[in-house]
C-alpha positions in Angstrom: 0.2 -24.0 34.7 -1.0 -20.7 36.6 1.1 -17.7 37.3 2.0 -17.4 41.1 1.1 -13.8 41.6 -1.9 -12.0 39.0 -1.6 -7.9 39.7 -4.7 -6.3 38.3 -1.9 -3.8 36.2 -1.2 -6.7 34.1 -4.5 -7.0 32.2 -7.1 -5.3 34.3 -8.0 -8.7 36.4 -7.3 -9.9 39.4 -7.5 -13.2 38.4 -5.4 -15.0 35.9 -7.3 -16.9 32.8 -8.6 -20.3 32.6 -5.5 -22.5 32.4 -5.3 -24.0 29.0 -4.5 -27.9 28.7 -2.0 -29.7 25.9 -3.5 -32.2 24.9 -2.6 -34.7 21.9 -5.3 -37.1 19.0 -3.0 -39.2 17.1 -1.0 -36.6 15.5 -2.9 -33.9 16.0 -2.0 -31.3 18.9 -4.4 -28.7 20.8 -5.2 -26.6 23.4 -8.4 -27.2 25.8 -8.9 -23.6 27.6 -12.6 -23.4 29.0 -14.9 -25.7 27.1 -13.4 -25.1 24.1 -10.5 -26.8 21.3 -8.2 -24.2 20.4 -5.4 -24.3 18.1 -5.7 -27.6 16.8 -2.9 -28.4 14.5 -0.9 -30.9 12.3 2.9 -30.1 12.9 3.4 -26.7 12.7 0.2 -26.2 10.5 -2.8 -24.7 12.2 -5.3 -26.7 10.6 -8.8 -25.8 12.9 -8.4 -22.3 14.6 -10.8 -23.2 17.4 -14.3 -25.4 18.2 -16.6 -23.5 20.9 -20.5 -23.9 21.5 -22.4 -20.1 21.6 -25.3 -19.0 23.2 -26.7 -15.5 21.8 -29.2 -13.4 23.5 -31.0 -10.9 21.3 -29.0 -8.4 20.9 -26.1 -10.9 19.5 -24.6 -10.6 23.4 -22.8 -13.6 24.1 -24.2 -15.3 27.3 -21.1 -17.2 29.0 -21.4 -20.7 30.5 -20.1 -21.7 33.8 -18.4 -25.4 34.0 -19.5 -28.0 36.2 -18.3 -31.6 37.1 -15.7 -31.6 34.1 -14.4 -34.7 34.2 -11.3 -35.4 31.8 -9.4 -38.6 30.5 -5.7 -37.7 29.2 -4.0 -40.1 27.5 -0.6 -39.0 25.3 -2.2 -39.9 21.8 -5.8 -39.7 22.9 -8.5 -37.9 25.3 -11.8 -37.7 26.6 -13.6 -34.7 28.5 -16.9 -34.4 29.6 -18.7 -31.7 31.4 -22.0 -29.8 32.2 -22.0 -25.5 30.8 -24.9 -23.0 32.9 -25.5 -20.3 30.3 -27.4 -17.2 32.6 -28.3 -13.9 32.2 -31.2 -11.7 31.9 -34.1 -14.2 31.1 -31.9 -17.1 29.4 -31.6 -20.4 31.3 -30.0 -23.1 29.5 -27.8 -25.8 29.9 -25.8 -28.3 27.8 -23.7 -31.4 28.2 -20.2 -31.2 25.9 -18.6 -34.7 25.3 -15.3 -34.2 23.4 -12.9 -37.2 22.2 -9.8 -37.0 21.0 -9.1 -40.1 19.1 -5.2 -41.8 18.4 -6.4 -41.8 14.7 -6.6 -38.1 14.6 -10.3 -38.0 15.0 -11.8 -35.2 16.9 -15.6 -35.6 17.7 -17.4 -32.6 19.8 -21.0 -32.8 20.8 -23.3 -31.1 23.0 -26.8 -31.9 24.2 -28.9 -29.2 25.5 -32.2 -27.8 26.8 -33.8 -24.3 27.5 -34.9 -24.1 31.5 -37.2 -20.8 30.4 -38.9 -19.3 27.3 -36.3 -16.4 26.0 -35.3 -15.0 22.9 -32.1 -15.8 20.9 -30.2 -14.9 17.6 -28.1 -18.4 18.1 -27.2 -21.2 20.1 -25.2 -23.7 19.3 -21.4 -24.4 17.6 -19.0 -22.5 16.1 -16.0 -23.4 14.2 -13.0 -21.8 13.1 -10.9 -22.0 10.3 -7.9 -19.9 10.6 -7.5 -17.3 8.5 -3.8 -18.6 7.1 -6.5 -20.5 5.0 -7.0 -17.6 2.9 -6.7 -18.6 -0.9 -6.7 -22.3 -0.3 -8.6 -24.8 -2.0 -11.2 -26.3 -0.1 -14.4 -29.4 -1.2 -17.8 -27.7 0.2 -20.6 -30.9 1.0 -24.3 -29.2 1.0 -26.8 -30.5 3.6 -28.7 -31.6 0.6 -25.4 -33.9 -0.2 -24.2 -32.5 -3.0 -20.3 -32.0 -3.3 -18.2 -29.0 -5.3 -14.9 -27.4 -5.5 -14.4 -23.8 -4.0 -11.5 -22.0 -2.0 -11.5 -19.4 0.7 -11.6 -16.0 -0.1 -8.2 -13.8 0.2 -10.0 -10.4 -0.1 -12.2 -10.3 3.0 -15.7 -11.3 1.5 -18.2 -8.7 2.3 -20.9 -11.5 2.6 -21.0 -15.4 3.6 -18.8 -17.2 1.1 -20.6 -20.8 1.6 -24.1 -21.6 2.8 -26.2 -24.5 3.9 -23.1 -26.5 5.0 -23.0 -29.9 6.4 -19.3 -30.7 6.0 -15.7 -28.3 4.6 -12.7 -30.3 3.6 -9.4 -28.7 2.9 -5.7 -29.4 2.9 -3.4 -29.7 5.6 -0.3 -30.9 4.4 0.7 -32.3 1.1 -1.9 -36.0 0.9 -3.2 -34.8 4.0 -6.5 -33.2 3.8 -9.0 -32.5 6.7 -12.4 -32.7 6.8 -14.9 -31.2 9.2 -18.7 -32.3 9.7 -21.5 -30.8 11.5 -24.9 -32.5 12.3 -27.6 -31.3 14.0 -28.5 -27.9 12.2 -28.0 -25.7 9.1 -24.5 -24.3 9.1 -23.1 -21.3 7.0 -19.5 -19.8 6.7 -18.6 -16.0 7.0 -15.4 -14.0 7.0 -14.8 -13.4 10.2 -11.9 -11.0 9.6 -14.8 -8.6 8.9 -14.8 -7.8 12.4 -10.6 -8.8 13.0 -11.2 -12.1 14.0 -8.3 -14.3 12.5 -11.1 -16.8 11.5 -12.9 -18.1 8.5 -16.5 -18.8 10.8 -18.9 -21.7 9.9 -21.9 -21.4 12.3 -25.5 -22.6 12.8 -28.1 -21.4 11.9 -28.8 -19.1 8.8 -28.5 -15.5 9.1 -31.5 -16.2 6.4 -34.1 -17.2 9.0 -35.3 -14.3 11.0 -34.0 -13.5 14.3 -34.4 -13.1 17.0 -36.3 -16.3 17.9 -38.6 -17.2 21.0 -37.1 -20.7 22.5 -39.8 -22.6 24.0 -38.6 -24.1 28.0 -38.1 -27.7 27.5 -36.7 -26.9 24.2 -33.8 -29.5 23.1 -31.1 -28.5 21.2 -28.3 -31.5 20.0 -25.4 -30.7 17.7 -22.1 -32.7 16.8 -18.4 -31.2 15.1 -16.1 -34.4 13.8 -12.9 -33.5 12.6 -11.2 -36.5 10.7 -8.0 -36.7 8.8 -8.2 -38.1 5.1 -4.6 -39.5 4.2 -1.3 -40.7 6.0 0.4 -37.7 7.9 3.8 -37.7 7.8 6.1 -38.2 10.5 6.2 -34.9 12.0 9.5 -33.8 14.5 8.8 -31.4 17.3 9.9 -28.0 16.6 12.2 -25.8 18.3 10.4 -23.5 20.5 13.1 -20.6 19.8 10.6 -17.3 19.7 12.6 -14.6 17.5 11.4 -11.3 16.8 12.8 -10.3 13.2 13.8 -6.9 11.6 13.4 -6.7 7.5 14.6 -3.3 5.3 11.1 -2.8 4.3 9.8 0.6 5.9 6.8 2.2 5.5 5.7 5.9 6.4 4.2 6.3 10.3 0.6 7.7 10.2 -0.5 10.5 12.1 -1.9 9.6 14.8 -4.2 11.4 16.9 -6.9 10.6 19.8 -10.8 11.0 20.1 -12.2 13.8 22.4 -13.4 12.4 26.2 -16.7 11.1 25.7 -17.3 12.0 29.4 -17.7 15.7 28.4 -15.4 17.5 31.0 -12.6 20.0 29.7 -9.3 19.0 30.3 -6.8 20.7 32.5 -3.6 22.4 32.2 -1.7 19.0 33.3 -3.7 16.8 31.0 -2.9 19.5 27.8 0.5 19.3 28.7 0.6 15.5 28.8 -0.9 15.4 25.3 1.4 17.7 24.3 3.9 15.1 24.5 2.6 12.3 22.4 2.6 14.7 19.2 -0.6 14.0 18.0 -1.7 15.0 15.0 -5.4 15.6 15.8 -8.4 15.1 18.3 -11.6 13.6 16.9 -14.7 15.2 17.7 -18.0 13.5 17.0 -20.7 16.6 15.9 -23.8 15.2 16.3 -26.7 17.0 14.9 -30.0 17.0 16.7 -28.4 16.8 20.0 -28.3 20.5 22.6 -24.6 20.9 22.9 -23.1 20.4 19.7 -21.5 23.5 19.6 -20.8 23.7 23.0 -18.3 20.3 22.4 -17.2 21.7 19.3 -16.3 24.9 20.8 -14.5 22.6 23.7 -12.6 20.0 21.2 -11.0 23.5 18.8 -9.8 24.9 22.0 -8.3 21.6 23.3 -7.0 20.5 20.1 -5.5 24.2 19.5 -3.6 24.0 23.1 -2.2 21.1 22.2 -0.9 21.6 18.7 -2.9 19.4 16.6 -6.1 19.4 13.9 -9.6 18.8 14.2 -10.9 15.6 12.8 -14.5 16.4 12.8 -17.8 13.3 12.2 -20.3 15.1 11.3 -23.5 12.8 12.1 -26.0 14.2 9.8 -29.9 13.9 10.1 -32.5 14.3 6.9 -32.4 18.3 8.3 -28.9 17.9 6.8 -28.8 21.2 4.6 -30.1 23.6 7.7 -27.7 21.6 9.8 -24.7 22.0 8.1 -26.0 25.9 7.5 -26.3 26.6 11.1 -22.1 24.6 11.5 -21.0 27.0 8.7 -22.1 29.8 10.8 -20.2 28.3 14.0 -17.0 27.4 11.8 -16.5 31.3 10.6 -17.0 31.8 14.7 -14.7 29.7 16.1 -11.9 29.8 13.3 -10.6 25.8 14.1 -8.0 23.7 12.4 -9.2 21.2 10.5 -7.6 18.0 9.7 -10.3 16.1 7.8 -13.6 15.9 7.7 -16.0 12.7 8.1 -19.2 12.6 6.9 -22.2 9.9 8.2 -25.8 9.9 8.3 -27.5 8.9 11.3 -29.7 6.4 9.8 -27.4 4.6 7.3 -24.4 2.3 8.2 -22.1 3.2 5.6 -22.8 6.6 3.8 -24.3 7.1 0.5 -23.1 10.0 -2.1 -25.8 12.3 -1.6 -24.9 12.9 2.0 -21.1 13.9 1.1 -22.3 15.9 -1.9 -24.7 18.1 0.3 -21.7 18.2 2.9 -19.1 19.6 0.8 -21.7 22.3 -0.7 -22.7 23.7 2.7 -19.0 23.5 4.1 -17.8 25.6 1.4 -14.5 26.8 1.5 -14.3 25.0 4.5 -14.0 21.7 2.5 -11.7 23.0 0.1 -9.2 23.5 3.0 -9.6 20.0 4.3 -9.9 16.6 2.7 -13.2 15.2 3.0 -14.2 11.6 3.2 -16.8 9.3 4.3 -18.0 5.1 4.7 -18.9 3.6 8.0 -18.7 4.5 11.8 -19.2 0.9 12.3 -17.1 -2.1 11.7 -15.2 -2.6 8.9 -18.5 -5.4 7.8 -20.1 -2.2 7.1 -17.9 -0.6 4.6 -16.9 -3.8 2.9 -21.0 -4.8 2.1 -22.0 -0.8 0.7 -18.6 0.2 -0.6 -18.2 4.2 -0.4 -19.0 6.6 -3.3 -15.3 7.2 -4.6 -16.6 9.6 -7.0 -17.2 11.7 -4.4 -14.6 11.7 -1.4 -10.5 12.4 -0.8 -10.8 9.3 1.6 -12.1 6.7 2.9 -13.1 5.4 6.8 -14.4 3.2 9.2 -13.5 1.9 12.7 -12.3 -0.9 14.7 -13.2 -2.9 18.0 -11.1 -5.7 19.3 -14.0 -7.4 21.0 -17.2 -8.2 18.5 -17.2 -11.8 19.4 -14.4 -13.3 21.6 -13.2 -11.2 24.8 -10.1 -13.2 25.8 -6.4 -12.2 25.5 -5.5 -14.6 23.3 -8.4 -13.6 20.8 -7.8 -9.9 21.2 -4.5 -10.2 20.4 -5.3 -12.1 17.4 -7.7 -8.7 15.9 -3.8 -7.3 15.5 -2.9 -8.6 12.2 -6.2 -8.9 11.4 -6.3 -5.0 11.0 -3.9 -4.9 8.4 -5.7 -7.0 6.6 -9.0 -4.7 6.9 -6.6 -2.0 5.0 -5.5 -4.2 2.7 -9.1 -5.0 2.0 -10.1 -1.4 1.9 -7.4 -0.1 0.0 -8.2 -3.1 -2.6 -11.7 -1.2 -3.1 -10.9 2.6 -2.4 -9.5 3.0 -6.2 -6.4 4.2 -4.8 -7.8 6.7 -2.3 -6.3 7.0 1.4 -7.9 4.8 3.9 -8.1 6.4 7.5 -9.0 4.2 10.6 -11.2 5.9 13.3 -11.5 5.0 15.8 -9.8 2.4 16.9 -11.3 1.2 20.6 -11.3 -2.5 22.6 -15.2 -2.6 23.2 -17.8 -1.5 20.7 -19.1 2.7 21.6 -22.1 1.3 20.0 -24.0 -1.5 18.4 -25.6 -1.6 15.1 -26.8 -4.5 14.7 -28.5 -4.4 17.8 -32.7 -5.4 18.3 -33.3 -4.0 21.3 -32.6 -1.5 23.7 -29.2 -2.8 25.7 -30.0 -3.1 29.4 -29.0 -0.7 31.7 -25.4 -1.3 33.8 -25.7 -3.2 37.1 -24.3 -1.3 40.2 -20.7 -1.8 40.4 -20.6 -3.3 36.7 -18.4 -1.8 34.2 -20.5 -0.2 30.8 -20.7 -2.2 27.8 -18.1 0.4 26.1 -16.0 0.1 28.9 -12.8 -2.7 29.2 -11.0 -3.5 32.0 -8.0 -3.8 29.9 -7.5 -0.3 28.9 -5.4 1.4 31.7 -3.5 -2.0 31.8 -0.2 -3.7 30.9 -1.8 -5.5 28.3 -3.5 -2.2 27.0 0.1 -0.8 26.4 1.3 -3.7 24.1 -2.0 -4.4 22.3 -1.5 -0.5 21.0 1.5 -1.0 19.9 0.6 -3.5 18.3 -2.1 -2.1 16.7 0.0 0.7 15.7 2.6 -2.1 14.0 0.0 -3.6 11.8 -2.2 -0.5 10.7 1.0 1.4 9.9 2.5 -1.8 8.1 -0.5 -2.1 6.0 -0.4 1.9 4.2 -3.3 3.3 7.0 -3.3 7.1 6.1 -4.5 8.1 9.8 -5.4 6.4 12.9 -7.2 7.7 15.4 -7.3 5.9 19.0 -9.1 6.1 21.9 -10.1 9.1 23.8 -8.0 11.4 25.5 -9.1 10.8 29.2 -11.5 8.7 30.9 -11.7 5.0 31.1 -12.0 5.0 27.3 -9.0 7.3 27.2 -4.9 7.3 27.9 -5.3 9.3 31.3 -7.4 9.1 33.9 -9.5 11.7 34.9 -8.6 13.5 39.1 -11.2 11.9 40.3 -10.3 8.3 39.4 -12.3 5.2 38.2 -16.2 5.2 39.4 -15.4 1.3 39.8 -11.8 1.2 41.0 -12.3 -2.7 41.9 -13.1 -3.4 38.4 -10.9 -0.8 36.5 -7.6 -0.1 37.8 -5.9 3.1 37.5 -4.8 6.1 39.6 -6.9 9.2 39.5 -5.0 11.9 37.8 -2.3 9.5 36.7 -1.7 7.8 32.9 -2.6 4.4 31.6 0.7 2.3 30.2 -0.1 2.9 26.8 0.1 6.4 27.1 4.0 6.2 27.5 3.5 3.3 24.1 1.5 6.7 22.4 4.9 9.0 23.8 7.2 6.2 22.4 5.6 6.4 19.4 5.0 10.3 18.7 8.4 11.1 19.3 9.1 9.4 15.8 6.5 11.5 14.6 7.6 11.7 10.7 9.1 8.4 10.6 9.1 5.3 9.4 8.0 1.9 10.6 10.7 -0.7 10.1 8.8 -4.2 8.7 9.2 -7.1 11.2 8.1 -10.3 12.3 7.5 -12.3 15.3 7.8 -16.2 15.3 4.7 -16.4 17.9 2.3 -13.1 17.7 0.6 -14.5 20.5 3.1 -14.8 22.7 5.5 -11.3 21.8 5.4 -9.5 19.3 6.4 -5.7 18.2 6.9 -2.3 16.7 10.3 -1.0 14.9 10.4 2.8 14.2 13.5 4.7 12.3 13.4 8.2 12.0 17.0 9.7 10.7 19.6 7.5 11.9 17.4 6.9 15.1 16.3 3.5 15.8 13.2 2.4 18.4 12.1 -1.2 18.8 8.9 -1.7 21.3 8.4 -5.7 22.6 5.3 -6.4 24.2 4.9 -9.5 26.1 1.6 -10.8 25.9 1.4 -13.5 28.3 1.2 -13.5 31.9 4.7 -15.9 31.9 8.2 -14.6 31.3 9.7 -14.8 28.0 12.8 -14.5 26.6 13.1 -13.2 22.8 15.6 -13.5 20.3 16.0 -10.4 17.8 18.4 -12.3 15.2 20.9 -9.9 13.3 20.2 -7.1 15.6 23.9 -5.5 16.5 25.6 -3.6 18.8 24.4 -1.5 21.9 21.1 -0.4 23.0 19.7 1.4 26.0 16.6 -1.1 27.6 13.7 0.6 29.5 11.0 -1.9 31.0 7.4 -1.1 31.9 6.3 -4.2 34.1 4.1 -4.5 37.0 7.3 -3.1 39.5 7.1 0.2 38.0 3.9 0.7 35.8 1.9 2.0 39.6 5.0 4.6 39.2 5.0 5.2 35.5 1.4 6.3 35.5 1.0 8.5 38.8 4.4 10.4 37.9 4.9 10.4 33.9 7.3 12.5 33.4 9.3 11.2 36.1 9.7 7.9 34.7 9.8 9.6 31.0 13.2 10.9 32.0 14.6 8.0 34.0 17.5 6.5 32.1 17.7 3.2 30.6 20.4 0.4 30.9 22.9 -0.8 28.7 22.1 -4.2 26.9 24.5 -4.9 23.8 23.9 -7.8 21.0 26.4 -11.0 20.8 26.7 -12.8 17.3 23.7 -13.9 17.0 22.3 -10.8 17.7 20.4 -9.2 20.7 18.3 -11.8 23.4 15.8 -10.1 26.0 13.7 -11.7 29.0 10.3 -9.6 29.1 8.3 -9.9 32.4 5.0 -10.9 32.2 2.8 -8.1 29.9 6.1 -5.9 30.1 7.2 -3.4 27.4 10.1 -2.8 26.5 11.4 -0.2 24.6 14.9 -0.6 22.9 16.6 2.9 21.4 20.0 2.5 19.1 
């Protein structure tokens, strides 16, 4: 089933997503979407996350397949599919035939037969699978390629490095007597913890990070792999459940960060419109990134104190040091006492390490001075969340620690994006497991990586009408609205001391810029106007000082959001995630509430004339016994105030 109508506002395409197939193996039930298994589970127990074939270039850039002559058997307990996947780009030619049966036993089998049609490099090729990350803590059996058998269980702090290695087969339980076991044939497998990077997976993949990479494949090259999934035991007779999606308010609060935004990476000032927009989200700071080595430095420092001073806020201020570190931060002492900025905090890197070593914080705080006596000063990675987790920060020697996230280091669809959102939390969790009690600030937060560092190569240069690698369609979108405030949810939910988001303007910002998108038929916005999650960021600051209100949502995929009290104020945001409509339950939510809806009939409005539709009133929704019930338009938000 396909939506009728797909507006570009609702997730930055003008087409809607591959349509995803129910389909049924014994008493197993999943969800085809694209050449891949998704969501396979027992009951209400996810018991495989997903089963998907890879190909990586050499940077680790996923090459995508296009499907031919899919051909597809459905039967209610059982199904076949078979189809031909065209993996191009650059110099990589290769192709592969997937044969998937679904079995009335409850057997899953997966294989794929391919072949290289040129000589390329790779870092991997070949199957993935998921475990979800609800598997956290379990016990699982771990069967070696060599054969041998032993008892282990999945991590529940993220594991910095692979938890098992050389792999041929994991077994774990589903259900009380139920337990499932997955094989894989055809190569060396290892397991990592994909919530490194917010993926709500447990990975098992082929090929050892071990073996070098990248590796030349040879045309003519063949490459076979098989995935069986099989059930060990007699599942129980299992009812269908109730498909009632409730959102769910708890007494638990916890404290709202400060929130603040990163400085445009584009390099033009902002107007007097654009300072009085960010004026009203109540920010608490604007990142600037002070990179030493590079001719204007100081010329964007000078830029980011006078914006961030006009609009009320701090300076967070990376400073990217160089081994010239102490004449560097000599000469940025000199420009400090010059230009007299706020500062909010102060993040230290080194240019050549990943996650930052002692000696680079000591030497900071030295040169800084009374500078870092003023300001708290903290350091670990600029990268993901891996990177802090595998060279923990020196504690002895910092007020905080950081890193940053990206929604996007290995899956790019919706679904899987909107999976990295309680992911997040559990990045903080992990961080403030290891900080010894001191803060732990995210920045930034972004969909697509800024940069890569685990690249080989240089990354090839953008096609002509192509969108940048740093770039999503997504982010002056419907969808880019409630994944924010989502984000926002989890992060604050979690004990985050700071997040930072974004850029201010720009197609990695909240606004665009007067001149509008360089690619308006791949990023759609309106030049001078605001992106949707701008007005979640205004929602959101103007309980600035207040608390988040715990909740839960019986399908995070589907709708989820964010509950803010601030005095005897009450906001709850709803984000619908899906391109259907879908109606919400909020169970013991009382009395009367004023609705305002962002949806595809007024977001073209809410973002060329802001503070228009920041002042238009809402309408009057009130809550029956069983509390309050909402129908959210596809990728709408909605923001409740009681």
């Amino acid at each position: 089933m396909q939506p009728s109508a797909y507006h570009p506002v609702f997730d930055g395409s003008r087409t809607p997503p591959p349509e995803s197939l129910s389909l049924c193996a014994g008493p197993l039930t999943l969800t085809y979407e694209a050449g891949s298994l998704r969501y396979i589970r027992l009951g209400s127990r996810e018991v495989l996350h997903q089963i998907y074939a890879a190909v990586r270039d050499h940077n680790w850039g996923t090459v995508p397949g296009q499907l031919h002559d899919v051909q597809m058997d459905r039967q209610p307990d059982s199904f076949h599919i078979r189809y031909r996947s065209e993996h191009r780009r650059g110099a990589v030619q290769f192709d592969w035939i997937g044969d998937i049966t679904g079995a009335a036993d409850g057997t899953i089998t997966f294989r794929m037969d391919g072949a290289a049609l040129s000589t390329f490099k790779r870092n991997r090729i070949g199957f993935c699978v998921l475990h979800p990350m609800d598997c956290a803590g379990q016990p699982c059996t771990i069967e070696t390629v060599s054969g041998d058998r032993y008892d282990s269980q999945f991590p529940v702090e993220i594991s910095p490095h692979q938890p098992f290695y050389d792999l041929r087969a994991v077994t774990h339980e589903a259900l009380p007597g139920v337990r499932v076991e997955v094989r894989m044939d055809g190569d060396t497998f290892e397991m990592e913890d994909q919530r490194n990077w917010t993926d709500a997976s447990f990975k098992t993949y082929c090929t050892p990070l071990g073996l070098p990479f990248p590796v030349t494949v040879e045309a003519g090259t063949k490459i076979s792999q098989t995935i069986t999934l099989r059930l060990i035991g007699a599942p129980p007779r299992i009812e269908s459940a109730a498909d009632d999606l409730t959102f769910t308010l708890f007494q638990h609060t916890t404290p709202l960060p400060p929130l603040g935004l990163g400085v445009a990476s584009h390099g033009a000032s902002l107007s007097a419109t654009e300072l009085e927009r960010l004026k009203a989200l109540h920010l608490a700071h604007l990142r600037v990134d002070v990179r030493f080595g590079t001719a204007d430095y100081a010329a964007k420092f000078r830029q980011a104190a006078l914006e961030t001073a006009a609009i009320g806020g701090g300076l967070e201020v990376a400073l990217f040091l160089t081994d010239a570190a102490e004449a560097e931060l000599a000469a940025f002492h000199a420009l400090l006492d010059e230009v007299q900025p706020a500062i909010s905090r102060w993040l230290v890197f080194h240019r050549c390490e990943k996650s930052t070593t002692a000696r680079w914080v000591t030497l900071a705080r030295q040169a800084l001075g009374a500078w870092a006596e003023h300001a708290p000063v903290g350091a670990g990675t600029d990268a993901f969340f891996t990177e802090l987790n595998r060279e923990r920060p020196p504690l002895d020697v910092v007020d905080f620690v950081t890193y940053s996230l990206c929604s996007t280091v290995h899956a790019v669809d919706n679904a899987s994006v909107t999976e990295t959102l309680a992911v997040q939390a559990e990045t903080v969790k992990s961080a403030r497991a290891f900080s010894g009690g001191k803060p732990v600030m995210v920045s930034p937060v972004t969909f697509k990586m800024r940069w890569n560092p685990n690249a080989t190569g240089p990354e090839p240069a953008t096609p002509p009408g192509e969108l940048p690698p740093q770039v999503d369609a997504r982010q002056p979108s419907l969808y880019g609205a409630g994944w924010t405030l989502g984000s926002i949810r989890y992060l604050a939910e979690s004990g985050a001391a700071s997040v930072t988001y974004y850029e201010t303007t720009g197609w990695r910002g909240v606004m665009e810029t007067a001149a509008g998108s360089p690619v308006p038929e791949k990023f759609h916005s309106v030049p001078g106007g605001v992106y949707p999650m701008y007005h979640v960021l205004a929602d959101v600051g103007e309980f600035r000082g207040g608390d988040v209100i715990a909740s839960q949502s019986s399908d995070i995929l589907r709708v989820n959001g964010l509950a803010l009290r601030q005095g005897n104020q009450t906001r709850l945001l709803l984000a619908n995630y899906t391109p259907y409509e879908q109606t919400v339950r909020l169970p013991g939510v009382p009395g009367t509430w004023s609705l305002k809806l962002l949806d595809a009939n007024n977001a073209e409005s809410a973002m060329s004339a802001p503070d228009s539709y920041r002042t238009q009133p809402g309408q009057t929704v009130t809550a029956d016994a069983n509390g309050l019930r909402l129908t959210l338009p596809p990728f709408a938000v909605a923001r409740l105030d009681g």
